[in-house]
C-alpha positions in Angstrom: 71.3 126.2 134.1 67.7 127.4 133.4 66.4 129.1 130.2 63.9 132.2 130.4 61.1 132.0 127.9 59.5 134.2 125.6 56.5 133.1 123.3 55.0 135.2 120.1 52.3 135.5 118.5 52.8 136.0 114.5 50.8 139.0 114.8 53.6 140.7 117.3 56.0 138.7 115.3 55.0 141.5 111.9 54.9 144.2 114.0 58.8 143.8 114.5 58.9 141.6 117.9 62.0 139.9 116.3 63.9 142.8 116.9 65.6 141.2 120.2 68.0 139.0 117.3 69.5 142.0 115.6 70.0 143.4 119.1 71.7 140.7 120.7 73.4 139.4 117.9 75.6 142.8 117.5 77.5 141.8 121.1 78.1 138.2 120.5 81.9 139.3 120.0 81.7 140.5 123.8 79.6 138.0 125.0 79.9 134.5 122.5 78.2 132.2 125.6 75.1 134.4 124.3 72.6 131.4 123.3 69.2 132.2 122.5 67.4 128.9 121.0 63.9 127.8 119.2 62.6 124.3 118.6 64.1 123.0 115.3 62.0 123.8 112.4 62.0 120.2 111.6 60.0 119.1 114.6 56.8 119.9 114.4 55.9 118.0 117.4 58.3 119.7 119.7 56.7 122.8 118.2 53.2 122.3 118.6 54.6 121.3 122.4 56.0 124.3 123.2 53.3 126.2 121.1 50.5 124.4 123.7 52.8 124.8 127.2 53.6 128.8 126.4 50.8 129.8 124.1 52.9 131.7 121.5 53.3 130.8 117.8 56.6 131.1 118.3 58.6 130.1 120.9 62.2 131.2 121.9 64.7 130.0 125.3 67.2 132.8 126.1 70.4 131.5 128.1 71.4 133.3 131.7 73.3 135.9 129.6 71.0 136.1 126.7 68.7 137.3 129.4 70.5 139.4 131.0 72.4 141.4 128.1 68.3 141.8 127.0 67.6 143.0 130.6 70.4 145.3 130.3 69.8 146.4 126.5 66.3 147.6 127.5 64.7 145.3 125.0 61.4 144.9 125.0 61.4 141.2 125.4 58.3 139.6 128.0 59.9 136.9 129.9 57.2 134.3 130.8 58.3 131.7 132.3 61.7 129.9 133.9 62.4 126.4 132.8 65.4 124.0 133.7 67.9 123.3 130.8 66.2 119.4 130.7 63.0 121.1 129.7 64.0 123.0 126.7 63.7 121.0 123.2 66.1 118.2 122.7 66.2 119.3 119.0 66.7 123.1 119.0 68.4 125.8 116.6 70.4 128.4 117.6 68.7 131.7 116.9 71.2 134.3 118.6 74.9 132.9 119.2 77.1 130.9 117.6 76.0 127.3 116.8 77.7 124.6 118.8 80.2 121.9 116.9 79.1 118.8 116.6 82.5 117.5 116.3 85.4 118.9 118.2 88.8 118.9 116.7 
């Protein structure tokens, strides 16, 4: 599975980039594999990583279908790069979708 990246500077960030979340967030009952992720808060390291690989402030990996409900939404969302699912961070939070359970039961 790859992930298609979008990075963001704080400036476009106020001037309502974050828009996308709302968006994609009001069809997660018709499409709940919708995952769009962000390096955990927590890890400044992965962070400051992904900050230096994609030059955005703030860095987000959309899932096949996150990308293309946005792609078919219209959204106006600039896909940068293409990465494989190993290169996304190891310690991630769930932006858009429903968290996965660390525990099945």
């Amino acid at each position: 599975m790859s992930y298609h990246v979008v990075a963001l500077t704080m400036a476009q960030v106020r001037q309502g980039a974050l828009d996308f979340q709302r968006e994609l967030g009001s069809i997660l009952s018709n499409a709940p594999e919708l995952k769009v992720y962000s390096a955990s808060p927590f890890d400044l390291e992965e962070r400051r990583r992904a900050k230096d690989r994609f030059g955005g402030d703030i860095v987000y990996f959309f899932n096949e279908v996150a990308y293309q409900e946005s792609r078919r939404l219209g959204l106006d969302v600039e896909f940068i790069a293409e990465i494989p699912d190993e290169q996304i961070p190891r310690r991630r939070t769930v932006v858009v979708g429903m968290p996965e359970s660390k525990t099945r039961v």
